[in-house]
N, C-alpha and C positions, 0 to 999 in steps of 0.2 A: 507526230502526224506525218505522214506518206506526203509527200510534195508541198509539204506546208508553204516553203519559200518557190517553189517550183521557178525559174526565169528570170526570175527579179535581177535581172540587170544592173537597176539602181541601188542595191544592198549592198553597202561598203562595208559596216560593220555589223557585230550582232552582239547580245550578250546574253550569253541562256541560263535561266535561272537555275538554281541547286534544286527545283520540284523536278526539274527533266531527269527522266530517268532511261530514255531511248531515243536517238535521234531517229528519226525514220525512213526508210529508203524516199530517196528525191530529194531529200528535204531540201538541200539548197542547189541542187543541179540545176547548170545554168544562170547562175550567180557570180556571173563573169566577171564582177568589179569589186567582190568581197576577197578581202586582202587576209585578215588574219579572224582565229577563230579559239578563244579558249573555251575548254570543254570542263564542265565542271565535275566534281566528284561522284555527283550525281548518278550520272550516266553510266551506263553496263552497257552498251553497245551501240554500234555505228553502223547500221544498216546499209543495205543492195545501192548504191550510187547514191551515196550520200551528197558527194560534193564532185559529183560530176561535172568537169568542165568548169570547172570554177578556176578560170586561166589564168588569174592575179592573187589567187593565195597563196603568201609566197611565205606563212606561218602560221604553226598548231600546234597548240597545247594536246595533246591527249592526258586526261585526268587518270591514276594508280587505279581507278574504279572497272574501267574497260575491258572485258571480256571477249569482246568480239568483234572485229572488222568486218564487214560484210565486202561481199563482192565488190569489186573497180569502184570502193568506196572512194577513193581520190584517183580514180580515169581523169585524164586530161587536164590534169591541174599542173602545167608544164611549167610554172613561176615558182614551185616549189621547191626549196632549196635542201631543206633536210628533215627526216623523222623521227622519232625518239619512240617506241614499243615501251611502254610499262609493262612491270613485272607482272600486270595482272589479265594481261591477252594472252587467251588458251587457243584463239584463233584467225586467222588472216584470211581472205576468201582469196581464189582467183582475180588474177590483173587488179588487185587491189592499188598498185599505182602505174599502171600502164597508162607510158606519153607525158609521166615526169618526167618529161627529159631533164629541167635543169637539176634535179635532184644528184645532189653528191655527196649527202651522207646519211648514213641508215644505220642506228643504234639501236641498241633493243637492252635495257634495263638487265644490268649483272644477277639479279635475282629472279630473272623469267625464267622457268624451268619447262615452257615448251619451245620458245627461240633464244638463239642467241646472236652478236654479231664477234665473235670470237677471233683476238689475232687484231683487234680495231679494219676488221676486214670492210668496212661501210657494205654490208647486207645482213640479209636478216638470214637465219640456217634453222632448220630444222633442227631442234638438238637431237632428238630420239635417234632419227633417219642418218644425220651429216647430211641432210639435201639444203642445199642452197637452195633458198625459197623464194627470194626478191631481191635484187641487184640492182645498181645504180652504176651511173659511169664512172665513179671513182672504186668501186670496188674490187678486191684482190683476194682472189680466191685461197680460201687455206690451204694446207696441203691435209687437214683432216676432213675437208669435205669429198666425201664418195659418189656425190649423187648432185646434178645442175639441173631443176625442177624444171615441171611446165609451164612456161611460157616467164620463167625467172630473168629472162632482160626484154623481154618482146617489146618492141616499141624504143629502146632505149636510143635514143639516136644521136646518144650525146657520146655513147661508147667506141671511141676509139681503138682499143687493142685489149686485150686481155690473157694472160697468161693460162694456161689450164693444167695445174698440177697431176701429176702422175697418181696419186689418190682417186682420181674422178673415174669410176667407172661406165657411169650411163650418164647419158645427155639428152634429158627427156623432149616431148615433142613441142616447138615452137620456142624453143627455149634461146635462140637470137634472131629471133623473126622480126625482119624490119629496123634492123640495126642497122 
């Protein structure tokens, strides 16, 4: 359901049954004192600001089921320490974690054959492309990535320095905006 938990400030924890099969955009935006979230196998995807600003989860299951990140589905979730991409997300929206800052590591499952994090680089890449897609302050660029996506550290403000291999042809727009 669309904004099911909408604000609830007081929602610490949750548990979603195996019948879910979509979280909803909003569902828990503004869920600022919900801490961690396992996602059951159920689910095929994680809609438009799911967990917007939800500033104290600082842990997430994503279930092998998940197909689809929607947009700045975890915007703002700054307590967030690390991700893990199952082999079975075919998609990631825009700023899907824009304002993780404390985010410092980003894996994505050896058997996903549309991202990878290749090299233990902590980002997520584009396999098809070589575009680094989503970045973290701990991440280290390959030197097989040719492409530094839009808006792939935007917000990142934990990012300190970063190397830019001779690989990288294009550095698309907004792509250390606010770093």
């Amino acid at each position: 359901e669309t904004a099911a938990f909408y604000g609830c400030s007081g929602l610490t924890s949750i548990t979603i049954p195996n019948s879910v099969t979509s979280i909803g955009g909003y569902a828990f935006s503004g869920c600022s004192n919900l801490t961690s979230i396992n996602i059951p196998n159920s689910v095929q995807s994680i809609e438009v600001e799911t967990f917007l600003g939800c500033s104290n989860l600082t842990n997430i299951s994503i279930a092998n089921s998940v197909t689809a990140i929607g947009k700045r589905a975890f915007e703002g979730c700054s307590s967030l320490t690390g991700i893990t991409i199952p082999n079975s997300v075919t998609s990631i929206g825009r700023y899907a974690f824009l304002g993780c800052e404390s985010l410092a590591s980003m894996t994505v499952d050896e058997n996903n054959t549309t991202y990878d994090s290749r090299d233990n680089c902590n980002a997520i890449v584009e396999t098809a492309t070589n575009t680094l897609a989503f970045g973290c302050k701990n991440t280290v660029i390959p030197n097989s990535v040719t492409s530094i996506g839009n808006s792939a550290f935007e917000g990142c403000t934990g990012l300190t320095g970063i190397t830019i291999p001779n690989s990288v042809a294009t550095i698309e727009e907004y792509a250390f905006w606010g770093c």
